[in-house]
C-alpha positions in Angstrom: 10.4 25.4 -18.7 12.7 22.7 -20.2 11.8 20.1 -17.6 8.7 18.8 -19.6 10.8 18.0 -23.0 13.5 16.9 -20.5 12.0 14.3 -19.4 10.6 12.1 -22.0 14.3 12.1 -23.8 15.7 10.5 -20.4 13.1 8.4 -19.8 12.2 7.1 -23.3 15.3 5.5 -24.4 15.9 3.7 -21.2 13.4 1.2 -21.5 13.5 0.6 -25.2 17.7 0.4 -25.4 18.3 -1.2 -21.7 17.9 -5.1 -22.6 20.9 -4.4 -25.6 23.4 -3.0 -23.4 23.2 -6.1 -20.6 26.4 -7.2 -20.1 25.5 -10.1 -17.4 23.3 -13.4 -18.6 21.2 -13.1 -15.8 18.3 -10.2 -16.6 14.4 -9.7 -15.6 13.1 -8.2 -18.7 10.5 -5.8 -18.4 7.7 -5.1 -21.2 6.6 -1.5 -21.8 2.9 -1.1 -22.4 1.9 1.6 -24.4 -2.1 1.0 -23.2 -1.0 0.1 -19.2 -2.0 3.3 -17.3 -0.8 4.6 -13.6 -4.4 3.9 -11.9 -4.7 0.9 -14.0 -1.7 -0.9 -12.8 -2.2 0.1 -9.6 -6.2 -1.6 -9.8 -4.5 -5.2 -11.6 -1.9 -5.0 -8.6 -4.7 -5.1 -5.5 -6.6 -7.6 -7.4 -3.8 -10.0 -6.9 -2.0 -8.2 -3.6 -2.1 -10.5 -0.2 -4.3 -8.1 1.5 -7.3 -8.9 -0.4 -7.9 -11.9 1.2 -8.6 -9.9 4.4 -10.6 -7.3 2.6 -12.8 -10.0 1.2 -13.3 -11.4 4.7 -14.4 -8.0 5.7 -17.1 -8.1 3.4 -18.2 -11.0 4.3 -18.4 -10.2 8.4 -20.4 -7.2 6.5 -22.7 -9.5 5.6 -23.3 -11.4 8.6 -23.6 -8.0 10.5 -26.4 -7.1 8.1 -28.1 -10.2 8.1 -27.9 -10.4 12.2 -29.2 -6.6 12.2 -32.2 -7.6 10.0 -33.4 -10.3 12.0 -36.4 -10.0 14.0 -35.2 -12.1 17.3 -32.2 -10.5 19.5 -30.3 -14.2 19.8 -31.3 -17.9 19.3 -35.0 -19.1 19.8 -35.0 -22.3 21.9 -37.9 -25.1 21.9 -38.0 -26.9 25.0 -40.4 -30.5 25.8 -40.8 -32.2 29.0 -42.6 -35.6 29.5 -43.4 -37.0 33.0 -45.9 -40.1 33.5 -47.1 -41.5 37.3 -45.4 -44.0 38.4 -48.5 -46.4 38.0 -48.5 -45.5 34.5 -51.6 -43.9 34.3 -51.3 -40.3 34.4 -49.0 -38.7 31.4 -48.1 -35.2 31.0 -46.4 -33.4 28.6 -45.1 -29.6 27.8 -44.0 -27.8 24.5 -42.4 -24.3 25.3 -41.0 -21.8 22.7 -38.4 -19.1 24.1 -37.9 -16.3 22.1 -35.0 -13.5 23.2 -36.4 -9.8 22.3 -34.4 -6.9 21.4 -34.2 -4.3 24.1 -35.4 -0.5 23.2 -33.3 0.9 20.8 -31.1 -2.5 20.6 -32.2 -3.6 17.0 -31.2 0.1 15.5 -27.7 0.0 17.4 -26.8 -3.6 16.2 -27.8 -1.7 12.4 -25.7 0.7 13.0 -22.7 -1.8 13.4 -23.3 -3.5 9.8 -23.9 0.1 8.5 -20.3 1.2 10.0 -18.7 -2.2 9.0 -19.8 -1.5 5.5 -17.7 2.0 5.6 -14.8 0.6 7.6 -14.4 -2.4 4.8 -14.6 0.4 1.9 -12.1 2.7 3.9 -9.8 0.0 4.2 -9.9 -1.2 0.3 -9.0 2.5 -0.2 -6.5 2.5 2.1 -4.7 -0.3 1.3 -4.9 1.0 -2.5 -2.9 4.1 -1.0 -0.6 2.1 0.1 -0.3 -0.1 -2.7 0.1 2.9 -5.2 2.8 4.2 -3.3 4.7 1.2 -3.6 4.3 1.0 -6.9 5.2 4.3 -7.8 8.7 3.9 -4.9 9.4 1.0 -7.6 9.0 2.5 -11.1 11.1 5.5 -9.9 13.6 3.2 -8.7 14.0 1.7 -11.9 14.0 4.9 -13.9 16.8 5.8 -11.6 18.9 2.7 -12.1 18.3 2.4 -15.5 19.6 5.7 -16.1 22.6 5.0 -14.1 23.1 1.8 -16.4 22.9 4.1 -19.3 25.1 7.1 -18.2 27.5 3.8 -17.0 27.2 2.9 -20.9 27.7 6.1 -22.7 31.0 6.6 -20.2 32.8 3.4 -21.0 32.1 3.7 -25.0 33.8 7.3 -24.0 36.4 5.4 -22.4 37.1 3.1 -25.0 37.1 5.5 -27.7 39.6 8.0 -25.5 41.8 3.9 -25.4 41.8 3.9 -29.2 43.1 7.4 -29.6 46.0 6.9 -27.1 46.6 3.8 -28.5 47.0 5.1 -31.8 49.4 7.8 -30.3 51.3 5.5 -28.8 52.0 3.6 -31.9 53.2 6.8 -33.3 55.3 7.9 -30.5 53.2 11.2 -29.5 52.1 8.9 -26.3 54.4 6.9 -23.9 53.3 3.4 -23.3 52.4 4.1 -19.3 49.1 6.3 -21.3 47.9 3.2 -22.8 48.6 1.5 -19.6 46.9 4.2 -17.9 43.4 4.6 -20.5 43.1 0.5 -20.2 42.9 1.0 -16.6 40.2 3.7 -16.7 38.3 1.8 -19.7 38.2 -1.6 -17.2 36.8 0.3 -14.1 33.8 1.6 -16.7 33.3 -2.0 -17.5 33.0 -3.1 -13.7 30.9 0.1 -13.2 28.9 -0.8 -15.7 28.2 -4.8 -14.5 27.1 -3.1 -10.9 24.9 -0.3 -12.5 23.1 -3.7 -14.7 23.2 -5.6 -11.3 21.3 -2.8 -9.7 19.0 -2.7 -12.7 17.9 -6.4 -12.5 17.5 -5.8 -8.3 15.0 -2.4 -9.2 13.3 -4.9 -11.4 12.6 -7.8 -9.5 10.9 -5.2 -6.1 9.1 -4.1 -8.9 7.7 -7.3 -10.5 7.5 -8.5 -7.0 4.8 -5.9 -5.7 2.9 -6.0 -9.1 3.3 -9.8 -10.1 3.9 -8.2 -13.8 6.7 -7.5 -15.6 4.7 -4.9 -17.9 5.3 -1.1 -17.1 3.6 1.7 -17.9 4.8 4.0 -20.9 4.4 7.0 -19.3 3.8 7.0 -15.3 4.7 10.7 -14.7 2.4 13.2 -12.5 1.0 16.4 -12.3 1.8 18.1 -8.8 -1.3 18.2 -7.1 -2.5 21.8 -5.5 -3.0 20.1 -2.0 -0.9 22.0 0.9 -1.8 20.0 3.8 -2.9 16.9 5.2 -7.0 16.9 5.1 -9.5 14.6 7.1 -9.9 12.8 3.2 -6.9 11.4 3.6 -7.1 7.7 3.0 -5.1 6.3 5.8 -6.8 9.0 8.1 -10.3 7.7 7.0 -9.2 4.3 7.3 -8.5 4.8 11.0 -11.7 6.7 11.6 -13.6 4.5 10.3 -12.3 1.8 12.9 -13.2 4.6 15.8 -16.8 4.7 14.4 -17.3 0.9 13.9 -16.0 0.7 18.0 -18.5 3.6 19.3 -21.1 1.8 17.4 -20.0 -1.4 19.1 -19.8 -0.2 22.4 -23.3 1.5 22.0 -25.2 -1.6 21.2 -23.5 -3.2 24.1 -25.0 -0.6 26.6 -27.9 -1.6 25.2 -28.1 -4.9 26.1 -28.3 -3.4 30.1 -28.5 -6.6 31.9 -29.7 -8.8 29.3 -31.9 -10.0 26.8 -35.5 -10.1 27.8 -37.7 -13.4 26.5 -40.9 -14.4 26.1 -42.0 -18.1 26.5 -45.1 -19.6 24.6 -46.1 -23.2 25.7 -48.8 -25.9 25.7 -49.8 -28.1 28.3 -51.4 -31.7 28.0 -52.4 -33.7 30.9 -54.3 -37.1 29.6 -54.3 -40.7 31.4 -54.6 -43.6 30.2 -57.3 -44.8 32.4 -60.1 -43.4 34.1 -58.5 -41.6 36.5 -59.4 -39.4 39.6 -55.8 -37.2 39.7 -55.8 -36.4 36.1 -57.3 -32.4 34.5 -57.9 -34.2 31.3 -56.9 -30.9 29.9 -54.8 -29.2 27.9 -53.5 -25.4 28.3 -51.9 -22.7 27.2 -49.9 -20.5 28.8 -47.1 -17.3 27.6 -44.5 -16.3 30.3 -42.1 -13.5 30.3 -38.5 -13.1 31.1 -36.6 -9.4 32.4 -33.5 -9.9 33.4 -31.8 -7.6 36.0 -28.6 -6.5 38.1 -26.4 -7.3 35.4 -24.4 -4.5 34.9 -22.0 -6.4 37.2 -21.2 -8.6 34.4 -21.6 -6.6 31.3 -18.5 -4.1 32.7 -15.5 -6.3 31.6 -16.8 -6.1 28.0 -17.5 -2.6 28.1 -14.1 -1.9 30.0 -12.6 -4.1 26.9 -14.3 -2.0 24.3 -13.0 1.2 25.5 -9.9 0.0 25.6 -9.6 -0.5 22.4 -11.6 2.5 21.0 -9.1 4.8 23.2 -6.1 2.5 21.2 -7.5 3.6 17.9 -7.9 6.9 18.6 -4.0 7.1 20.1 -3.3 5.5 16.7 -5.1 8.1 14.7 -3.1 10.9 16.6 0.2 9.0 16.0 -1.0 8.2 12.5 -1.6 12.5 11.8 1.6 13.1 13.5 3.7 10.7 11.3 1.5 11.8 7.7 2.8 15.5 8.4 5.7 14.7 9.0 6.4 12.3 5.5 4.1 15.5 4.1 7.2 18.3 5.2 9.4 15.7 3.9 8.2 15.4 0.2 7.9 19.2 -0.1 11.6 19.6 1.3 12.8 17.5 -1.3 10.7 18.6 -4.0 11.9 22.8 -3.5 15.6 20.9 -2.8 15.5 18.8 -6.0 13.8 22.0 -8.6 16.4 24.4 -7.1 19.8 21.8 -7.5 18.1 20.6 -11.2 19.0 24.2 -12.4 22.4 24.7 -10.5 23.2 21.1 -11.7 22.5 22.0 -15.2 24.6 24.6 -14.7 27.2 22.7 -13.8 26.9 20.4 -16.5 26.9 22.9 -19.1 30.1 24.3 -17.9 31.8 20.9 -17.4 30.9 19.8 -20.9 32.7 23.1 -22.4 35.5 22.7 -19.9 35.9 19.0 -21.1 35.9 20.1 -24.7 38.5 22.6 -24.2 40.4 20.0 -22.4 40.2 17.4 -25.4 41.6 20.0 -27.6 44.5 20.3 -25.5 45.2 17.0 -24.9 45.5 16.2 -28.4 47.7 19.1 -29.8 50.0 17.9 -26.2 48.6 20.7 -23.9 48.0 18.7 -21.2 48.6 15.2 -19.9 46.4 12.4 -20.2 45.8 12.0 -16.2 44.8 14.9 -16.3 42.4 14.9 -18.8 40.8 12.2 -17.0 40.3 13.7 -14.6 38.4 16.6 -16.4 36.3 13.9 -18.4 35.6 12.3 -14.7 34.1 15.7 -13.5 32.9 16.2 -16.4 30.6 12.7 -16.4 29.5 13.3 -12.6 27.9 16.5 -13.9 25.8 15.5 -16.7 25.1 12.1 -14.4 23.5 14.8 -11.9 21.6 16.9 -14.2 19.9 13.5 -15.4 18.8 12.2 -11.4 18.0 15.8 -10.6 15.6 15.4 -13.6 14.3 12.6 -12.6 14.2 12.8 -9.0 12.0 16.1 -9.3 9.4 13.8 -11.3 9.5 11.3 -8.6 8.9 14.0 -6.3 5.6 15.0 -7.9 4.7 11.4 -7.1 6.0 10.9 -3.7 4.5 14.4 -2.7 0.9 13.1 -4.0 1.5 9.7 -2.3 2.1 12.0 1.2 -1.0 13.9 0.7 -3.6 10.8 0.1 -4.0 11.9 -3.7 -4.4 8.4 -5.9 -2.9 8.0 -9.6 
């Protein structure tokens, strides 16, 4: 029940108090915007993601499908002229023939189909690729969150650490404390500092995979997600309809090509003219017109190597679509392992952390009435920090498993 208020105090400071605690010159600053949205970082991010050059090409064979679907002839008309003339010079003939290819029964519909499947295979693979991009984007926010949290829990332990140096050192100076303490505390407060340069380091690295995939350095100011109800991986899926869609475009394909049987039929229009120059006994003096018709056959022969290729690519798709299933359930059982692992160690690590903070307490009082020494009270405050470091991830890890777990299922922010 606490999770919800949980989360926006871990989350909320990181961003706004990171850029003050940077200890390194070297930083990629990131800008959080209050109006940016999941979904609509994730539309601004395909806009300018490599993949849509492809996707726009897809379109565009779309078109060119539609447009050869549409047209009335089933290839290229050809025009074809002959001249011959007598040797003497007196007789001339000439012809004028138009060839016209014809679409076989059923042909014209098949080669439809294809634009008509093309059209669904380019929108399946925008969607896809949108899947893909979103969870890439949400691998990257999380990964910040995480880092940035470690930054600030690296933070909050060396001002600890420092404040524990001033103590001693005062002690020392009064003679409660031999000078091996302060020796000791300086040692502890210059591993926080070099812990502290590493968790920035890490920061700066989470940022620049993130600005990388999104070309921005503005993030959203809230990206969390609700869990969606979803138990299993459905047909809807977007990289299963991506694939499918490829299967569909290929049966079309391979349908049409049946079609074509042994070849395009034709039909030939031409005109005859036979004139001489002279009066001359050999010559018609005519002109005629005359239509032939071409119907090709026994070309199944040749037609089998593209079929044979076309099936050999449809049965590759489909082994790719069974693979493809496969590998989605098993990244599915994953995210709900770690999502049932991370809500049942965010309460025993709370646990923990409640403990350790009242240990650590009683520990400090101890220390400074001369209980205890201060090695080992270091030790007690080391524990102590690992807890409420692991309470924080757990947090935050669950969220990111809402999100990872609706990136395994196909659901889009």
């Amino acid at each position: 029940m606490f999770l919800p208020l949980l989360i926006p105090l871990l989350l909320t400071p990181i961003f706004s108090h990171a850029e003050n605690l940077l200890r390194v010159e070297h930083h990629d600053p990131m800008i959080v915007d209050a109006q940016l949205s999941l979904a609509k970082l994730v539309d601004l991010t395909l806009e300018k993601y490599p993949d849509m050059q492809w996707l726009n090409a897809l379109e565009n064979e779309v078109a060119a499908l539609r447009q050869r679907g549409n047209s009335w002839t089933a290839g290229v008309a050809t025009a074809g002229f002959r001249y011959q003339e007598a040797t003497s010079g007196t007789l001339h003939y000439l012809d004028g023939t138009v060839q016209v290819p014809l679409w076989n029964l059923g042909q014209r519909d098949a080669v439809q189909r294809i634009g008509e499947k093309a059209q669904f295979d380019s929108s399946m693979q925008s969607a896809a690729t949108k899947w893909r991009v979103a969870g890439l984007i949400r691998a990257a926010l999380w990964d910040i969150s995480l880092q940035e949290l470690r930054q600030q829990q690296a933070q909050i332990e060396l001002t600890a650490a420092e404040q524990l140096a001033n103590d001693v050192k005062r002690r020392v100076q009064a003679g409660d404390l031999a000078q091996t303490d302060e020796l000791l505390v300086q040692t502890e407060v210059l591993k926080k500092r070099s812990a502290l340069t590493l968790a920035e380091a890490e920061v700066m690295h989470a940022r620049k995979r993130y600005s990388s995939i999104t070309q921005s350095t503005k993030v959203p100011a809230t990206y969390q997600e609700t869990l969606t109800q979803q138990k299993e991986i459905e047909q809807t899926h977007p990289a299963l309809q991506a694939v499918n869609s490829q299967i569909e475009r290929k049966q079309a394909e391979l349908e049409a090509l049946q079609l074509v049987g042994s070849g395009q039929s034709s039909v030939a229009v031409g005109v005859n003219s036979d004139r001489p120059s002279n009066a001359d006994p050999r010559s018609n003096n005519t002109e005629s017109f005359n239509i032939g018709v071409n119907v090709p056959f026994g070309g199944e022969a040749h037609l089998a190597p593209q079929t044979a290729a076309l099936n050999v690519e449809l049965n590759k798709l489909r082994a790719e679509r069974d693979q493809l299933f496969r590998n989605l359930e098993q990244n599915h059982h994953e995210a709900e392992h770690n999502l049932q692992i991370n809500q049942a160690e965010l309460v025993i690590t709370n646990e923990l952390k409640t403990v350790a903070e009242k240990h650590l307490k009683m520990m400090q009082l101890s220390f400074s009435v001369g209980e205890i020494d201060l090695i080992d009270l270091l030790k007690i405050q080391s524990q102590t920090q690992i807890a409420v470091l692991a309470a924080k991830e757990r947090a935050i890890m669950l969220q990111r498993d809402y999100a990872f777990y609706n990136q395994a299922v196909g659901v889009l922010p």
